[in-house]
C-alpha positions in Angstrom: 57.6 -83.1 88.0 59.6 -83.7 85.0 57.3 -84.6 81.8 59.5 -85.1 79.1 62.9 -86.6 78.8 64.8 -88.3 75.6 67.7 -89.6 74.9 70.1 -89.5 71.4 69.9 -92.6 69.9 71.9 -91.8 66.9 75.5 -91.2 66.4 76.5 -87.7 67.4 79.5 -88.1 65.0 77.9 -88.9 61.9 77.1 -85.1 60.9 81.0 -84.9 61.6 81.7 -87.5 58.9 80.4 -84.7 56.1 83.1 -82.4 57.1 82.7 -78.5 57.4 80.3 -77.2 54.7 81.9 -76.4 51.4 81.5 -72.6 52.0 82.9 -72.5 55.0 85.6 -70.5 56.1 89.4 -72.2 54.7 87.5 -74.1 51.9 89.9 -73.8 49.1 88.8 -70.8 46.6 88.9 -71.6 42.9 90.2 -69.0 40.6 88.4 -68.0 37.1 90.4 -65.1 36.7 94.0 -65.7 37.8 96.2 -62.7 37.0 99.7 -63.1 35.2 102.4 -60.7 35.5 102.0 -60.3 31.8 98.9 -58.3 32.3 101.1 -55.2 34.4 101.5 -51.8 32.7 103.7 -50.6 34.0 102.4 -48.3 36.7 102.7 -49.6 39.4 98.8 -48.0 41.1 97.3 -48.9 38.3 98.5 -52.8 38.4 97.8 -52.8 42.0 94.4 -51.7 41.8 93.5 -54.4 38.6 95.1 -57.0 40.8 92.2 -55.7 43.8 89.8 -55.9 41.0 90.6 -59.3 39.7 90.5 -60.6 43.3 87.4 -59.1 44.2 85.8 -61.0 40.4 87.1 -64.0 42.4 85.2 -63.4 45.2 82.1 -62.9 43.0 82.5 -66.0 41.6 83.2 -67.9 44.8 79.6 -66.9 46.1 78.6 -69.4 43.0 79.3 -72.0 46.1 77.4 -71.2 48.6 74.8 -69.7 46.6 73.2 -67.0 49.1 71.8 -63.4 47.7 73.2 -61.7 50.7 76.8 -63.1 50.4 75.9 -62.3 46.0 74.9 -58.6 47.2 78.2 -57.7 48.9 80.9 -59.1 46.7 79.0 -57.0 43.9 78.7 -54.0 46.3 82.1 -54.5 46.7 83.5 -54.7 43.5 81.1 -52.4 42.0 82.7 -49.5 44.3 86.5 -50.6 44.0 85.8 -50.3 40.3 84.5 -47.1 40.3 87.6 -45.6 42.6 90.0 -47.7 40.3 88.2 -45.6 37.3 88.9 -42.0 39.0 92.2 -43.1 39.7 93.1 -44.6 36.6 91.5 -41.3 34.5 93.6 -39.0 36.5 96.5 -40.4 35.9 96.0 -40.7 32.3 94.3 -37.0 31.8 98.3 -35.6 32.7 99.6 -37.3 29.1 95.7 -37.1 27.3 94.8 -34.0 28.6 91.6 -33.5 26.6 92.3 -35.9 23.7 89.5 -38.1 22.0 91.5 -40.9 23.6 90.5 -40.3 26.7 87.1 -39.1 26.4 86.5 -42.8 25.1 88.0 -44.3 27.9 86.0 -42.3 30.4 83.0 -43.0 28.5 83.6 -47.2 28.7 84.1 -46.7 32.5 81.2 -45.0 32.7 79.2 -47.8 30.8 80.5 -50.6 33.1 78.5 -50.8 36.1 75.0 -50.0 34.2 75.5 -52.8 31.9 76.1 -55.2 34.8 73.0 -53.4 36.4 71.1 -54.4 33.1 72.6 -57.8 33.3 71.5 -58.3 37.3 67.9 -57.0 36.0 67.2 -58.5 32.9 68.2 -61.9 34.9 66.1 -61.2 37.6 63.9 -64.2 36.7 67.0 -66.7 36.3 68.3 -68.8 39.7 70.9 -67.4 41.2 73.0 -69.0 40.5 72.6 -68.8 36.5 72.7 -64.5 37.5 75.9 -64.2 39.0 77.3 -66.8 36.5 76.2 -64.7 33.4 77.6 -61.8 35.3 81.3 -62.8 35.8 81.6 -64.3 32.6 81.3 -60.4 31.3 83.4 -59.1 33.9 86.2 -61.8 32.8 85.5 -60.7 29.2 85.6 -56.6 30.3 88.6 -57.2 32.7 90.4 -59.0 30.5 90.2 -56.9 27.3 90.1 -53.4 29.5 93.8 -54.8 31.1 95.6 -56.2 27.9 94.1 -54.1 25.0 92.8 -50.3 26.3 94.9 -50.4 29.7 98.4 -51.5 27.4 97.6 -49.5 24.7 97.4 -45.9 27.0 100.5 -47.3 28.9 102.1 -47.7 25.7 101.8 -43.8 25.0 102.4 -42.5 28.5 106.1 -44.6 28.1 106.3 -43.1 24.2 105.5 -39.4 25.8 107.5 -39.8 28.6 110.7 -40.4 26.3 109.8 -37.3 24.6 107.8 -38.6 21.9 104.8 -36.2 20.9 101.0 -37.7 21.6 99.7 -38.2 18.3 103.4 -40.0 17.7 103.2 -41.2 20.7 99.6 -43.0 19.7 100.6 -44.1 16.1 103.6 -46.3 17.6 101.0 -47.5 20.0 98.6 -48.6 17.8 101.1 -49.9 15.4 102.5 -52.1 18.6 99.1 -53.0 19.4 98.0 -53.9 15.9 101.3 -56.2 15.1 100.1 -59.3 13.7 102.0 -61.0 16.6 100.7 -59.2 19.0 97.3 -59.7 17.9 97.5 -62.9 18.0 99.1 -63.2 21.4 96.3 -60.7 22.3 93.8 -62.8 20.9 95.7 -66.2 22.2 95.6 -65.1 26.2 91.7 -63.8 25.6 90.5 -67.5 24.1 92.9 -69.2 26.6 91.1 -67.2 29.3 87.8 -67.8 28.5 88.3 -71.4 28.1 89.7 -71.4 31.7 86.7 -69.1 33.3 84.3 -71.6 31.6 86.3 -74.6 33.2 86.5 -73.0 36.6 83.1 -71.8 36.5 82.1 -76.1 35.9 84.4 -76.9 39.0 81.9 -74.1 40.8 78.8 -75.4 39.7 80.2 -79.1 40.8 81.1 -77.5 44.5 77.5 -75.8 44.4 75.9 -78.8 43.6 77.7 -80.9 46.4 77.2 -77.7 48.6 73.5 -78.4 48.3 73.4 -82.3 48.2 75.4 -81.8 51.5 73.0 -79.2 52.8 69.9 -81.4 51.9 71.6 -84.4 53.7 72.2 -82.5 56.7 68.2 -81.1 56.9 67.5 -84.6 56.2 69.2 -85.9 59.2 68.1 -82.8 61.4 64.4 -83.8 59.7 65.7 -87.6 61.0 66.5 -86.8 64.8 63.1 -84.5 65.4 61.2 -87.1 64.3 63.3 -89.7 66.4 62.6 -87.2 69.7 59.0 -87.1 68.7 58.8 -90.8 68.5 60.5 -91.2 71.8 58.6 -89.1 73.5 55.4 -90.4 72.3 56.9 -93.9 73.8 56.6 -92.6 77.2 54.5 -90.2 77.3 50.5 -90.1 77.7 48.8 -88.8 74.4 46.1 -86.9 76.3 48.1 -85.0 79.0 52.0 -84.8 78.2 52.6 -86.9 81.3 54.8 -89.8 81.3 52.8 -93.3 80.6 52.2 -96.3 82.8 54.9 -97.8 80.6 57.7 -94.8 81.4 56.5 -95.0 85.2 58.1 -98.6 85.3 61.1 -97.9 84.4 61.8 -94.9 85.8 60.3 -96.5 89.3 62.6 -99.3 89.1 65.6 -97.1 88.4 65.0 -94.4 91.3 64.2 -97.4 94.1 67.8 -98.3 93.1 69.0 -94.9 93.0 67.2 -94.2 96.8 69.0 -97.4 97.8 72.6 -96.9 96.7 72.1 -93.2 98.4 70.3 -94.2 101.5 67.9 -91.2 100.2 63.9 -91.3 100.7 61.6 -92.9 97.9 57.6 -90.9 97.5 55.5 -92.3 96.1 52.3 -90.9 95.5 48.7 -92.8 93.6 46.3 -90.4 92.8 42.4 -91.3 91.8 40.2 -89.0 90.6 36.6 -89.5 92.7 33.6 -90.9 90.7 35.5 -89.8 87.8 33.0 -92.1 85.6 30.1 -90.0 86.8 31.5 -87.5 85.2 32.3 -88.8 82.1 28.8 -90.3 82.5 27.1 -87.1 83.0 29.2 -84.8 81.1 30.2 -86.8 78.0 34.0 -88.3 77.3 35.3 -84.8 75.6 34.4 -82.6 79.0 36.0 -86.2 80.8 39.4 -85.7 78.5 39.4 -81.8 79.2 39.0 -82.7 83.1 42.3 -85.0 82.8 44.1 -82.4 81.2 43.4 -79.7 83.4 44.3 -81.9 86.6 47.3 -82.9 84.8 48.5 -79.9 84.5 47.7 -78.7 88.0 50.2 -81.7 88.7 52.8 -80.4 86.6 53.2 -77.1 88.4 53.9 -78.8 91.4 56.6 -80.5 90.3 59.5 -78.6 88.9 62.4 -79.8 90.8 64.5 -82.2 88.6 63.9 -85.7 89.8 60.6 -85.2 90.0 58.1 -87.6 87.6 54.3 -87.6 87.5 52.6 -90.1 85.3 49.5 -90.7 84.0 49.1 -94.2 84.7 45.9 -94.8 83.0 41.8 -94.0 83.0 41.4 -91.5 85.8 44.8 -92.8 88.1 47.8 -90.7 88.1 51.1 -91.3 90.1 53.8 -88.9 91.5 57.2 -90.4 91.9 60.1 -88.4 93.7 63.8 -89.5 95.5 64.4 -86.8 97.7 67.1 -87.1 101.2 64.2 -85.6 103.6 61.3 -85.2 101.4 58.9 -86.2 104.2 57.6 -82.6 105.2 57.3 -81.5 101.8 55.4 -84.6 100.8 52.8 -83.9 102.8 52.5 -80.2 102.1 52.9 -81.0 98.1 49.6 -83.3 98.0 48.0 -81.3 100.4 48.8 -78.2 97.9 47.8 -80.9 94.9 44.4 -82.3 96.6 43.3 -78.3 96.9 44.4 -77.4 93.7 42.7 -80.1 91.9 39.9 -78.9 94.1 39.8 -75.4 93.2 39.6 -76.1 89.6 35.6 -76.7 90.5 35.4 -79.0 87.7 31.7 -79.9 87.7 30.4 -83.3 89.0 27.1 -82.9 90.2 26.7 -86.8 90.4 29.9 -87.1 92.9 29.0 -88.4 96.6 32.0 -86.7 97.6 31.2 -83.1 96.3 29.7 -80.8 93.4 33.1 -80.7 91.6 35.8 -83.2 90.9 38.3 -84.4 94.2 41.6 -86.3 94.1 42.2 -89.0 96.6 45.6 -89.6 97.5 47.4 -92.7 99.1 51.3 -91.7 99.4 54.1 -93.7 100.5 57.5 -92.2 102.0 60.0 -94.5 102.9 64.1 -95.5 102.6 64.0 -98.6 100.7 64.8 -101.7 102.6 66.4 -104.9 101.4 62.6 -106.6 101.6 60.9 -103.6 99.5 60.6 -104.7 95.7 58.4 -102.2 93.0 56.2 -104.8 93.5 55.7 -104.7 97.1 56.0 -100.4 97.2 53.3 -100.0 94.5 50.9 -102.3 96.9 51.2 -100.7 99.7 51.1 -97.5 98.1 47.7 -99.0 96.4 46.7 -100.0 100.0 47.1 -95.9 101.4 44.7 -95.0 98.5 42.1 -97.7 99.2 42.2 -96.3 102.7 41.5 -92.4 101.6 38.8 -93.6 99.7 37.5 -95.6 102.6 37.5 -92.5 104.3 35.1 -90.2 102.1 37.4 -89.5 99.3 38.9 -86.2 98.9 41.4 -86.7 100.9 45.4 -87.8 101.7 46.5 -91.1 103.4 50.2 -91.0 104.3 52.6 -94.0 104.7 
């Protein structure tokens, strides 16, 4: 017998009317590094590979929306080994103009201080939100990126050009650093720096704007989820019995009214079936009302494993009465062999009732009605006569089925 059954009664749209989450995939990625053609060197691996790097610090930062340590962890992971085979690759090709110069040696050293200062900056912020971490970690990497491309990164490719017309190293270095150190170029250096860090800090504002709607959004839609569970609850508790989990008297109204129609517009066979517990007060008199509730329960669910079909329904109708209610096309075998199957079950349970006329333990007495509906039968009418098959079981000696 079905025991539960709800029904939406909330707008299946309205989570729709949020839109995808922010983070989702084809949400439109905001750039706080976007790379110029200004920043090249000149060789062409070398550009490729900082145009890798500066996509993957965009990718760092774009975990700044959704704001989850395992998406943080592998757009660091990420960049963290790019960077290290953009440093091999970059060191070898400048090591065949260096060779062992000074120069270099430097250069190799500031790759090789890159990743642990972003491993102190990830531990020293370990007590920060997340949010704050990754935040305080691209604004470095904009700051690194940015100066290691258009100061050290021009400056070498500056004297590979100078050697490669012939020009000897330590010449070649001189007309770097005097290119480099031009008061115009200075200040263009300086100029694209400020105008880059003024953009990271606005881009990283528009981030914290997405996060923040990211989780208004997020807490809306737990709120509704919160909403709709405590709607089902709510529902459920409308038509079902406290006590046993079975539908209520009031549930057993409607659903009896809709399945007489249903049996009549199929020309199918309507059960119904009153159960009564036998000197069920006795027991409650004799045992207490908590050993009375456990009793329910247990013969409750002795009903409920002999109903799993859909369109089955038991009910709890009230006190000690209970009700089976079932549309079936030739249910008039099984009917009988059901409540035959429920009268020994309940039986078997050998619920103590010493005070019972009927017998030591509790009994269930049955009065069940089978029919195709005719024009003349109401709920009214099928519920008395159903009534009337009990009354006669009990007549009888109880602990027993009456058919109709």
């Amino acid at each position: 017998m079905t025991t539960h059954s709800t029904t939406a009664t909330h707008p299946a749209h309205f989570m729709d009317l949020l839109g995808p989450p922010e983070h989702a995939v084809g949400a439109p990625v905001f750039e706080v590094f976007p790379w110029n053609d200004n920043f090249n060197t000149g060789n062409a691996l070398i550009d490729q590979q900082h145009k890798r790097l500066v996509d993957l610090l965009n990718q760092l930062a774009g975990t700044l929306v959704s704001n989850q340590e395992c998406e943080v962890e592998a757009a660091f992971a990420e960049l963290a080994a790019y960077a290290d085979v953009h440093f091999s690759a970059e060191e070898e090709i400048w090591v065949d103009c260096f060779g062992d110069d000074l120069w270099l040696h430097n250069h190799q050293a500031a790759h090789g201080a890159f990743l642990p200062k972003v491993q102190d900056l990830k531990r020293s912020g370990g007590g920060e939100p997340l949010y704050q971490l990754v935040e305080g970690i691209v604004k470095f990497l904009i700051r690194w990126l940015a100066f290691h491309i258009i100061v050290e990164d021009k400056r070498f490719a500056l004297v590979v050009a100078e050697v490669q017309a012939g020009v000897p190293l330590d010449e070649a270095k001189l007309k770097a650093e005097r290119k480099m150190g031009a008061s115009s170029v200075r200040l263009l250096i300086d100029t694209v720096l400020g105008m880059y860090e003024s953009l990271s800090s606005r881009t990283l504002n528009l981030l914290r704007e997405r996060r923040a709607r990211v989780e208004a959004e997020e807490k809306l839609r737990q709120a509704y989820i919160d909403l709709e569970a405590a709607n089902r609850r709510l529902e459920e508790s409308a038509i079902t019995d406290d006590l046993t989990g079975l539908f209520n008297r009031r549930h057993f109204d409607a659903v009896f009214t809709s399945e007489l129609a249903r049996a009549r517009r199929e020309g199918a066979a309507l059960t119904l079936a009153l159960l009564d517990l036998d000197h069920f007060k006795r027991l409650n008199d004799t045992y207490g009302h908590v050993a009375g509730d456990e009793a329910l329960v247990s013969v409750a669910a002795a009903l409920r494993e002999h109903g799993r079909r859909a369109g089955d329904f038991a009910f709890r109708l009230g006190g000690e009465e209970f009700a089976l209610l079932a549309c079936s096309s030739s249910p008039s075998g099984r009917a009988r062999e059901l409540f035959e199957a429920i009268r020994r079950d309940v039986e078997a349970l050998a619920i103590p009732n010493t005070r019972s006329a009927t017998a030591p333990t509790l009994t269930v007495s049955i009065g069940a009605l089978v029919r195709v509906p005719q024009p003349a039968d109401t709920v009214q009418t099928l519920f008395l006569e159903a009534d009337r098959l009990l009354y006669e079981a009990k007549q009888q000696g109880r602990n027993r089925i009456v058919c109709g």
